[in-house]
C-alpha positions as CSV (number, residue, x, y, z in Angstrom):
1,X,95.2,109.5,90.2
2,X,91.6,110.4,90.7
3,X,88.6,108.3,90.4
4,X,85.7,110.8,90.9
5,X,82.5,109.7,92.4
6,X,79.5,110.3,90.0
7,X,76.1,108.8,91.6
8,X,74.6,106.3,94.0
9,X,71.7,104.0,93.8
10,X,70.3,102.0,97.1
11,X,68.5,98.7,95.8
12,X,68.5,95.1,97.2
13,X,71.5,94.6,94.7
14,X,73.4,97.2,95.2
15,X,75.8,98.7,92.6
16,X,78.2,101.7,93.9
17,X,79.2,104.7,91.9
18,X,82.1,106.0,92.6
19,X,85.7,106.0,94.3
20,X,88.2,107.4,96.2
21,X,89.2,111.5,94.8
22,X,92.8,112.2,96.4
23,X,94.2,115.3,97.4
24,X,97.1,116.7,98.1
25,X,96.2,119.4,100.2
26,X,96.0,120.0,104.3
27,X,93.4,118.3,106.1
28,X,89.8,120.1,107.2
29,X,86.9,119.0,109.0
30,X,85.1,116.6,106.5
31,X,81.7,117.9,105.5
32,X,80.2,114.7,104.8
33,X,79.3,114.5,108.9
34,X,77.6,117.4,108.8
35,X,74.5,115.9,106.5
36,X,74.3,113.0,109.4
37,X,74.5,115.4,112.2
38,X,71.8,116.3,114.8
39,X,71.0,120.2,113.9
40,X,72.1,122.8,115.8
41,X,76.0,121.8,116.6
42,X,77.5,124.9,118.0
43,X,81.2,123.7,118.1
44,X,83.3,121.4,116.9
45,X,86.3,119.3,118.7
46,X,89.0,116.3,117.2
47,X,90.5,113.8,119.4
48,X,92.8,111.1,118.6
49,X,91.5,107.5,119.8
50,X,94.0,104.2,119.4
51,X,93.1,101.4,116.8
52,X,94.4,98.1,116.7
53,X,96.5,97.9,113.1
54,X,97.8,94.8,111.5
55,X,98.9,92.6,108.8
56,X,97.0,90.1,107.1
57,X,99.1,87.5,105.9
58,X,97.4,86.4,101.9
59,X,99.7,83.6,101.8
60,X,101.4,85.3,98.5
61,X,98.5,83.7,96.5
62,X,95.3,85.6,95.3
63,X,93.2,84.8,92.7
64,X,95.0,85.7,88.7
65,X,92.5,83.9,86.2
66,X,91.3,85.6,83.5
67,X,88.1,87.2,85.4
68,X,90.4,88.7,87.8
69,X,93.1,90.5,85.1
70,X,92.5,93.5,83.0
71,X,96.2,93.2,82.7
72,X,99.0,90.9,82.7
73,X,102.3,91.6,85.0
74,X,105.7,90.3,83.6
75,X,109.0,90.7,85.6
76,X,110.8,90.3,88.5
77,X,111.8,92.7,91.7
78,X,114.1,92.4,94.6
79,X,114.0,94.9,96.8
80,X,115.5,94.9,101.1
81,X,111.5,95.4,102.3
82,X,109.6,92.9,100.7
83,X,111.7,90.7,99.1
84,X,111.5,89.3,95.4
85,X,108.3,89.4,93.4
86,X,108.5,87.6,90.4
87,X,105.3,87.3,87.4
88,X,105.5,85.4,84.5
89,X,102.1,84.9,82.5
90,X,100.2,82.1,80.7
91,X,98.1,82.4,78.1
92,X,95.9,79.8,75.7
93,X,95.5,80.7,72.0
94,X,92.9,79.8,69.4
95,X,93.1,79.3,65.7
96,X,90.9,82.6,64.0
97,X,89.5,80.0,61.6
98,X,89.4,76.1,62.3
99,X,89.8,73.7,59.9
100,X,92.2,76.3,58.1
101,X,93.5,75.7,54.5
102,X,97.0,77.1,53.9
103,X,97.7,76.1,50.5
104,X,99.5,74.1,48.6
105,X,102.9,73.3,50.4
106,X,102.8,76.2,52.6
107,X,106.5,76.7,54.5
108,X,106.6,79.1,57.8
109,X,109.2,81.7,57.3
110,X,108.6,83.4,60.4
111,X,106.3,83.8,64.0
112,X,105.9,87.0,66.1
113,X,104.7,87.0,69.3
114,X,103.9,90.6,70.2
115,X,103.0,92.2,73.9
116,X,101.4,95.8,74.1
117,X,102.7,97.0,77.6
118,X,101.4,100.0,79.1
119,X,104.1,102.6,78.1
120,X,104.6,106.8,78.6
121,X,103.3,108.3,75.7
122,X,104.1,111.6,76.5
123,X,108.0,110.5,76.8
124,X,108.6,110.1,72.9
125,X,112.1,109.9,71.4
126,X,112.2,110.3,67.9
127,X,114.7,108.7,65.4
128,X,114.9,109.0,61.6
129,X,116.6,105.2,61.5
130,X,117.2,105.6,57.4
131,X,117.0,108.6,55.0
132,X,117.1,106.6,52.2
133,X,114.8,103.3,52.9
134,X,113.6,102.2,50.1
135,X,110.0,100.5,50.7
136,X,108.5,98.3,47.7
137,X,104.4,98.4,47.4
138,X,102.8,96.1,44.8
139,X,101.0,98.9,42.8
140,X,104.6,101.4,43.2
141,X,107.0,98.6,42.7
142,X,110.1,100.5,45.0
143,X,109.7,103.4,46.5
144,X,112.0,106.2,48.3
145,X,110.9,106.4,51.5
146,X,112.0,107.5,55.2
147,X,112.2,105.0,58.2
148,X,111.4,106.8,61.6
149,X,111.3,105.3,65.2
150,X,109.7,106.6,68.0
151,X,110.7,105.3,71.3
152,X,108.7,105.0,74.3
153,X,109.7,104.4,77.9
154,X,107.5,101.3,79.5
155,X,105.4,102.0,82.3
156,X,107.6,100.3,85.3
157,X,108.0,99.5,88.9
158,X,111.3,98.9,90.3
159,X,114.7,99.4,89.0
160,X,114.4,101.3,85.9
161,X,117.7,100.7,84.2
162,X,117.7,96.4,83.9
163,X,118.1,94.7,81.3
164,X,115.1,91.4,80.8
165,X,115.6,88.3,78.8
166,X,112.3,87.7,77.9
167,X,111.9,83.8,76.9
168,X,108.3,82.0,75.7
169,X,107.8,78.2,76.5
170,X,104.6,75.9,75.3
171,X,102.9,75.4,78.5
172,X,101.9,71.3,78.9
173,X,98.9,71.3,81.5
174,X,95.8,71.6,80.4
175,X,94.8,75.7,81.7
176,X,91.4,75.3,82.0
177,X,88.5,77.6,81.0
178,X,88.6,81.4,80.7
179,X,85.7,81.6,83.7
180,X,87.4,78.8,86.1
181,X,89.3,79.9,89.0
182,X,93.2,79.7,89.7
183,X,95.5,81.1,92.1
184,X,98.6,83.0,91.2
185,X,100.7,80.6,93.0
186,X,99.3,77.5,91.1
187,X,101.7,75.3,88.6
188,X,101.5,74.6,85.1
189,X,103.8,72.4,83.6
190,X,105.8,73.5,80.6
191,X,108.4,72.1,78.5
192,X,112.0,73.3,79.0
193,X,112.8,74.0,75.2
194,X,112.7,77.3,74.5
195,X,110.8,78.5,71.4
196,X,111.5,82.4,71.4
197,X,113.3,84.7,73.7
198,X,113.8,88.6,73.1
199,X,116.5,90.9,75.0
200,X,114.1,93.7,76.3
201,X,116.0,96.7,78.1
202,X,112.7,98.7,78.9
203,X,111.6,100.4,76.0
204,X,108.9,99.9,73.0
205,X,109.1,101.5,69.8
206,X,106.9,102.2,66.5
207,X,107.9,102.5,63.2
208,X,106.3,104.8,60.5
209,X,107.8,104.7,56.9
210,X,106.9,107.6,54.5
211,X,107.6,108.5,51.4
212,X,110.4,111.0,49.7
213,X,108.1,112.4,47.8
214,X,104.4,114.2,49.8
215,X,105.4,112.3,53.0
216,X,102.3,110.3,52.7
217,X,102.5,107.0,55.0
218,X,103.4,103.7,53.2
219,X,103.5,101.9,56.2
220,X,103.0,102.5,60.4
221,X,102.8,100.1,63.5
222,X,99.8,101.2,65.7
223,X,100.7,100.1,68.9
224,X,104.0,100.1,69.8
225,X,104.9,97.0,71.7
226,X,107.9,94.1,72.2
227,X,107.9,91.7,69.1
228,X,109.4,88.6,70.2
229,X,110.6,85.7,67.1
230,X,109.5,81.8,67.9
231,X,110.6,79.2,66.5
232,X,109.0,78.5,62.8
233,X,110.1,74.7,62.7
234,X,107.7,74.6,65.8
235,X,104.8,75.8,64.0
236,X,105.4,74.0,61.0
237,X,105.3,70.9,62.6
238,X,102.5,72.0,65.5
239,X,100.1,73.9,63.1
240,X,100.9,73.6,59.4
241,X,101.6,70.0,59.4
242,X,98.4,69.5,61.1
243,X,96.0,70.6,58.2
244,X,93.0,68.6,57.7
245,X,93.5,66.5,60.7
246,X,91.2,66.9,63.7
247,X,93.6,68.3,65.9
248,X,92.4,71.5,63.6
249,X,88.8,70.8,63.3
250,X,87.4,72.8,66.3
251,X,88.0,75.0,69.5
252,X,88.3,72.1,71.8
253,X,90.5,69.5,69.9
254,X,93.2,72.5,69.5
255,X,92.9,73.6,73.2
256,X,94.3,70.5,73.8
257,X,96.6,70.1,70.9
258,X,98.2,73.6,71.5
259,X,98.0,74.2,75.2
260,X,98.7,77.6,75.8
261,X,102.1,79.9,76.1
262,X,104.6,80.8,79.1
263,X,105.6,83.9,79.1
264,X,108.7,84.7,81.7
265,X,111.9,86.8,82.7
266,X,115.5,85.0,82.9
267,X,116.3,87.4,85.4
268,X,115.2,87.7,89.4
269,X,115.5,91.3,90.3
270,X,114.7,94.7,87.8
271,X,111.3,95.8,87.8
272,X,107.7,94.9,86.9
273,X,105.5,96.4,84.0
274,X,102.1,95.5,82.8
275,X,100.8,94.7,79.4
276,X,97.4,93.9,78.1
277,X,96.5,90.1,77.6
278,X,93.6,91.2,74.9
279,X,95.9,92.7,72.5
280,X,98.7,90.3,72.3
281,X,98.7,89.1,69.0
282,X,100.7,86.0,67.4
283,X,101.0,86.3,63.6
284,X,102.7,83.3,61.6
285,X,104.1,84.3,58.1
286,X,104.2,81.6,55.3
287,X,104.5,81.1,51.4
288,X,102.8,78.6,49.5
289,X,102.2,77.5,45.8
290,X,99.5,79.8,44.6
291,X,98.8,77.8,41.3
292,X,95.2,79.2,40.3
293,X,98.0,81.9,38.0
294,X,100.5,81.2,35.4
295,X,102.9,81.3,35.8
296,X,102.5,79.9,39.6
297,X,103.7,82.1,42.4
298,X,104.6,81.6,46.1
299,X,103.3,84.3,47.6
300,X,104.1,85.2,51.6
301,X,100.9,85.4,53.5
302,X,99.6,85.7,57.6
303,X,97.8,83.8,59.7
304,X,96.8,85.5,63.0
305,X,95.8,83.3,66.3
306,X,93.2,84.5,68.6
307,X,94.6,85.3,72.0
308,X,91.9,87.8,73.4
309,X,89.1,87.4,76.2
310,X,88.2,83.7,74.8
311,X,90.7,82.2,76.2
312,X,92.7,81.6,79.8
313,X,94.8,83.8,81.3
314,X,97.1,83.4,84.4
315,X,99.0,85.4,86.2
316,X,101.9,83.1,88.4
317,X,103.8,84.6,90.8
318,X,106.5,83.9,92.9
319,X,108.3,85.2,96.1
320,X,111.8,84.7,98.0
321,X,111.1,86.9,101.7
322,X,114.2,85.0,102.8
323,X,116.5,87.9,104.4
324,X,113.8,91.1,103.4
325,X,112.2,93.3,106.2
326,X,108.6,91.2,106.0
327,X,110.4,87.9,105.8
328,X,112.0,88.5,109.2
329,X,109.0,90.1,111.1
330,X,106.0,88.5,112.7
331,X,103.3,89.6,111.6
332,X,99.7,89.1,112.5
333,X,99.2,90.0,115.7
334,X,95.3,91.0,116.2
335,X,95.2,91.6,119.8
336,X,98.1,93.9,120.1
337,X,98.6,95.0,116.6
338,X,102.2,95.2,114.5
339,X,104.6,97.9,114.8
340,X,105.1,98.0,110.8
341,X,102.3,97.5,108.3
342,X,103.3,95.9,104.9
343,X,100.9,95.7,101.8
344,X,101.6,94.7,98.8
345,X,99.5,94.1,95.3
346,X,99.4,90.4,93.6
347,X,98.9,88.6,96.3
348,X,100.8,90.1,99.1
349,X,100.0,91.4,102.4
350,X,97.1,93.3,103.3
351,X,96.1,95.5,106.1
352,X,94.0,95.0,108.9
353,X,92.7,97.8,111.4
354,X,90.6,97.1,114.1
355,X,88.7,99.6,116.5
356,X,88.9,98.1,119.9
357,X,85.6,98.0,122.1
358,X,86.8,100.0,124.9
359,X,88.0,103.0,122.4
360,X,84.5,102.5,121.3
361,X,83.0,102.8,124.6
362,X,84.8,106.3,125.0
363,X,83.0,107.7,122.2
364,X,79.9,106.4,123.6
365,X,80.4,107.8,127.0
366,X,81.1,111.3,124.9
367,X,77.7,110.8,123.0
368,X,75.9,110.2,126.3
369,X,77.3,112.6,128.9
370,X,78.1,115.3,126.6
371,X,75.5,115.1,123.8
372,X,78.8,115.0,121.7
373,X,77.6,113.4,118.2
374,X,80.5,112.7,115.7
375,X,80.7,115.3,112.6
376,X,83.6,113.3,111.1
377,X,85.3,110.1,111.7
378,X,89.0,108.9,109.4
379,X,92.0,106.5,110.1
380,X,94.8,107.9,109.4
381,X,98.0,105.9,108.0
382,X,101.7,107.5,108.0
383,X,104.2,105.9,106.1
384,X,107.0,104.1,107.6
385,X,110.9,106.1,107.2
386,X,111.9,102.9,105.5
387,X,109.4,103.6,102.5
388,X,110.8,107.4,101.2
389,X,110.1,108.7,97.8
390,X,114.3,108.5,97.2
391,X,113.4,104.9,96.0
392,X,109.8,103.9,95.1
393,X,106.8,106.0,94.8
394,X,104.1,106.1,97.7
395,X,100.9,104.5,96.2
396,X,97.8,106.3,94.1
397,X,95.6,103.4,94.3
398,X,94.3,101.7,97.4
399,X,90.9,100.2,98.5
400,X,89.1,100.0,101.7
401,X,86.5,97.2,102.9
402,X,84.9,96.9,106.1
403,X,84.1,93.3,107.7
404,X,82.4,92.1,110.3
405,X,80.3,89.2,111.7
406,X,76.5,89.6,111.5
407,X,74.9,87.5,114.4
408,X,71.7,86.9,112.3
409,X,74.1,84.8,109.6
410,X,75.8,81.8,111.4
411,X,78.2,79.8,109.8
412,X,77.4,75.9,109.0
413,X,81.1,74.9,109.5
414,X,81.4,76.5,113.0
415,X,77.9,77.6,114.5
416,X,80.0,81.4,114.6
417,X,78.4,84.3,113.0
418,X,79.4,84.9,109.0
419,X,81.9,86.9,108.3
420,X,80.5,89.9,105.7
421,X,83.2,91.6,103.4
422,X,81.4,94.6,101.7
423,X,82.4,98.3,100.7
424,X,81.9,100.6,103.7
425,X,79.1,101.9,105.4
426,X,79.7,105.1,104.3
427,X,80.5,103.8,100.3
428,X,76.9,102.1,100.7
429,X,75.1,104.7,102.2
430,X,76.6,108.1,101.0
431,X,78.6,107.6,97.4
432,X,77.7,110.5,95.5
433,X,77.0,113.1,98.8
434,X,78.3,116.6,98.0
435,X,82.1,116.4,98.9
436,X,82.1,112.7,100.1
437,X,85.9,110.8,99.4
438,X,86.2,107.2,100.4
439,X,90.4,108.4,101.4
440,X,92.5,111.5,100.9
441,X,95.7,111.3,100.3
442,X,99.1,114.0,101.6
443,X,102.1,114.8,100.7
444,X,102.6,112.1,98.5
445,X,106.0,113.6,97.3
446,X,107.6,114.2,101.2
447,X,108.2,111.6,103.6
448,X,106.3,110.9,105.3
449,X,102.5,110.9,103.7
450,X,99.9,109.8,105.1
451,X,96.1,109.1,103.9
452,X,92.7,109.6,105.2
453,X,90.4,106.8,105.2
454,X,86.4,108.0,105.8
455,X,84.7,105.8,108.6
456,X,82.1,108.6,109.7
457,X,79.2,106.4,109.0
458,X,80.4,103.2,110.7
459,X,81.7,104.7,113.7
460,X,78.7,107.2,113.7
461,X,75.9,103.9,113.7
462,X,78.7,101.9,116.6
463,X,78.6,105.1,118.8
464,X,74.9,106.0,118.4
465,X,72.5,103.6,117.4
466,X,71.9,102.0,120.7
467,X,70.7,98.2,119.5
468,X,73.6,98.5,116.7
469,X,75.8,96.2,117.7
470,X,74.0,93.6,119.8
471,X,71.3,93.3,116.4
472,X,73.6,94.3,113.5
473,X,77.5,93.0,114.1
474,X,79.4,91.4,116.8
475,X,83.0,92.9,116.0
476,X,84.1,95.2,113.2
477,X,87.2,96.3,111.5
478,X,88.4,97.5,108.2
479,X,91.2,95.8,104.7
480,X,93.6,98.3,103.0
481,X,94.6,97.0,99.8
482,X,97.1,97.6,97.1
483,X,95.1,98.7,94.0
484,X,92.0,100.3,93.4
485,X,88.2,99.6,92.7
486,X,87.2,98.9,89.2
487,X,84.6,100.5,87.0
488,X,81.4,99.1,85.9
489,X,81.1,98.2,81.8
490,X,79.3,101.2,81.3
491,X,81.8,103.3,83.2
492,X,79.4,105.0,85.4
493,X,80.5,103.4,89.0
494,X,82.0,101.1,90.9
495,X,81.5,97.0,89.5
496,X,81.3,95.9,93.1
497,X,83.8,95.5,96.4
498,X,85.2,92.1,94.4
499,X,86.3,94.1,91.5
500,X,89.7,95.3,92.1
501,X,92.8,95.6,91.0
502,X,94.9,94.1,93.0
503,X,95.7,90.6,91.1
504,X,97.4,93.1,88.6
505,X,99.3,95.9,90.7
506,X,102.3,95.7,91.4
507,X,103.2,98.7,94.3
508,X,103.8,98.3,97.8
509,X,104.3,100.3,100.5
510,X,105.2,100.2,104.1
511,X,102.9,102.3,106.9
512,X,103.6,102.6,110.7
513,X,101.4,100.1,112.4
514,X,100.5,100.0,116.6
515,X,103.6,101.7,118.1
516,X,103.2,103.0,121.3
517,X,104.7,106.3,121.5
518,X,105.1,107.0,117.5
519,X,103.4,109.9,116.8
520,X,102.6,108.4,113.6
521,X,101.1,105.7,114.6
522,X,97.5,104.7,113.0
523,X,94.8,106.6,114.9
524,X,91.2,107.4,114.5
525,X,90.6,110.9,114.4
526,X,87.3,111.9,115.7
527,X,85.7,115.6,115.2
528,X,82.5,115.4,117.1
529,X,79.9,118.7,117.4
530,X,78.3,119.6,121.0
531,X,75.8,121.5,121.8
């Protein structure tokens, strides 16, 4: 996956262009250092120095409103290192025209809800379903025609072969406004009857009929995607029995009419997949007495609810660590660090790494007696044995923030400096510098891989810039996250260090933390220049 960094603009509101590019290559001396480095360097050396790695417990909760996910997760996944991750997904729906007429005795004969996941298209499997389909048009009358099905495999993370039970619910809590915050791990009531279900076993399909005769298309689905039934008794007692009445009259009387939809799995363990919340669609077909004709007719007609970016969307999830790898570990453990480092997208764990003072005041005593200035500075990450390519795939997507407290920002609550999240000093200052990454990632298909994670410009300013910490930041250390950063509208950059994907992605992996003695263990590799 590559997210390639185009440009860089330094204002007072800054906006960052660019992300991380990952290779899968060996590692060299990164070039970026050079363009901050005194002239003249005559040599270059690495050394290893010791961090301070740890997990940052999220509490399983992060923030899965509508502002937060470009897509929906549905699911469920055990697995012996995390546990079990389960997302189901709640939507609100509008009418597409209030105050709607739908005839004259209008009777529901059926209601789809459909879900667009995010599927392999390049993994097609063709099927001619009927040779000798015969497809009626109104200006043809019947026609010979050919039914074809294309199968697709859907995107997936987990166990690949599981069969879901898909089952929708109406949800009975009011779900708020498309712009108001909720966490993942918040309730919403719903009510127990079931009003469609679907037996999914991981695929999506499209259908295109064509004529016997040319081939020309009669009919095609666009999108292939998981058409679940509902129950049509529902909706003629919720919508079409409602005509004329107020609960139909406007955006807010049938917000609170028609709450929303719950969307969940039966099951506890298979996989996750993701699915965008903008192109659901829920179409309800009907007949009614059409008697402006004679004779009178009863034609079958649609009516399609709005589900798109109007509304709210939530993304709950749940977790049972009882008996997993994380569930039994402490974790947490700033001073000395944690042996095993778990992160996880949606709400899990997150990384923490921390360069202690004294490792700090080695490079300084380097920069001082040696005239040694730093050329490039990364932390590198190994992943743990436990976390081999045999069963899940090492992660493509990650971000990296820096924090630390600025003395000249105190805290109300506490009288302690603020804490300030932000991209890196090196994002912030050098996004779009001639062959500047924000990681690099290796041997992503060999166990184990490790990844790169650019702190030249932070550690450069701690080491050399005499007044930098005592004016600037009392502490410092760095967040790994599961997923990446997110493009602006326009798609030239980066939206900002709050934009990310992580409400939405559903890997995980596990690294080697602080072990003393593991060779692997997280380091900061330092190549400094002397003259």
């Amino acid at each position: 996956m590559i997210h390639t960094i185009k440009k860089a603009i330094t204002v007072l509101s800054l906006v960052v262009f660019g992300s991380a590019l990952l290779y899968n290559c060996e590692p060299d001396a990164d070039t970026l250092g050079e363009q901050l480095f005194l002239d003249g360097a005559a040599q270059g050396n690495e050394q290893s120095f010791e961090v301070t790695a740890f997990n940052i417990n999220n509490n399983d909760s992060i923030r899965s409103d509508a502002g937060k996910l470009t897509y929906g997760v549905l699911g469920a996944f055990d697995e012996g290192q995390f546990g079990m991750q389960k997302a189901s997904y709640l939507t609100q729906l509008r009418l597409s025209t209030y105050d709607p007429d739908f005839g004259t005795n209008a009777i529901v004969d059926s209601v789809v809800l459909v879900m667009k996941p995010t599927y392999a298209s390049d993994s097609v499997t063709t099927n001619t379903v009927d040779d000798n389909f015969t497809y009626t048009t109104a200006a043809d009358g019947s026609v010979n025609a050919k039914k074809v099905v294309n199968t697709y495999p859907v995107l997936k993370f987990g166990k690949a072969k599981r069969t879901f039970h898909i089952t929708v619910n109406e949800v009975t809590d009011f779900l708020k406004g498309p712009s108001d915050s909720v966490k993942s791990n918040q309730n919403f009531a719903y009510d127990a009857t079931v009003l469609g279900s679907k037996e999914f076993k991981g695929n999506i399909s499209s259908v295109a009929i064509t004529k016997d005769d040319g081939g020309a298309a009669l009919f095609t689905t666009t999108t292939p995607g998981i058409r679940i039934p509902l129950d049509k008794t529902f909706f003629q007692n919720k919508i079409i029995a409602k005509k004329d009445q107020p609960e139909l009259q406007d955006a807010s009387n049938f917000i609170r009419h028609f709450k929303g939809l719950r969307i969940s799995v039966d099951e506890s363990d298979g996989y996750l997949f993701q699915f965008s919340p903008n192109d659901m669609e829920l179409i309800m077909y009907y007949k009614y007495d059409k008697t402006d004709v004679t004779p009178a007719t009863r034609p079958q007609t649609t009516y399609t609810f709005a589900l798109g970016s109007a509304n709210a969307h939530i993304g709950q999830y749940q977790y049972g660590r009882a008996g997993s790898a994380l569930g039994t570990t402490t974790i947490g453990d700033r001073t000395n660090g944690d042996k095993k480092l778990f992160t996880q997208g949606m709400g899990g764990p997150s990384i923490g790494i921390k360069i202690p003072a004294e490792e700090i005041d080695k490079l300084k005593k380097l920069y001082n007696d040696n005239k040694a200035a730093i050329i490039s500075a990364k932390i590198r990450i190994y992943t743990d044995p436990s976390w081999n390519n045999a069963n899940y795939a090492k992660p493509t997507a990650l971000t990296f923030l820096q924090k630390y407290k600025d003395p000249a920002k105190i805290n109300p609550n506490n009288g302690l400096p603020s804490t300030i999240t932000n991209f890196t000093d090196d994002v912030l200052n050098l996004a779009g510098a001639n062959g500047y990454t924000i990681y690099k990632s290796y041997d992503l298909d060999k166990n184990p891989a490790h990844y790169d994670f650019v702190v030249t410009k932070s550690v450069k300013d701690l080491v050399e810039k005499t007044d930098y910490n005592s004016t600037k930041r009392s502490s410092i250390y760095f967040r790994i996250d599961m997923g990446s950063f997110q493009t602006n509208t326009d798609g030239t950059g980066l939206a900002g260090y709050k934009f990310i994907s992580t409400p939405y992605n559903t890997s995980r992996a596990v690294f080697v933390g602080t072990e003393a003695g593991n060779v692997n263990r997280v380091q900061l590799k330092v190549i400094y220049g002397t003259k």
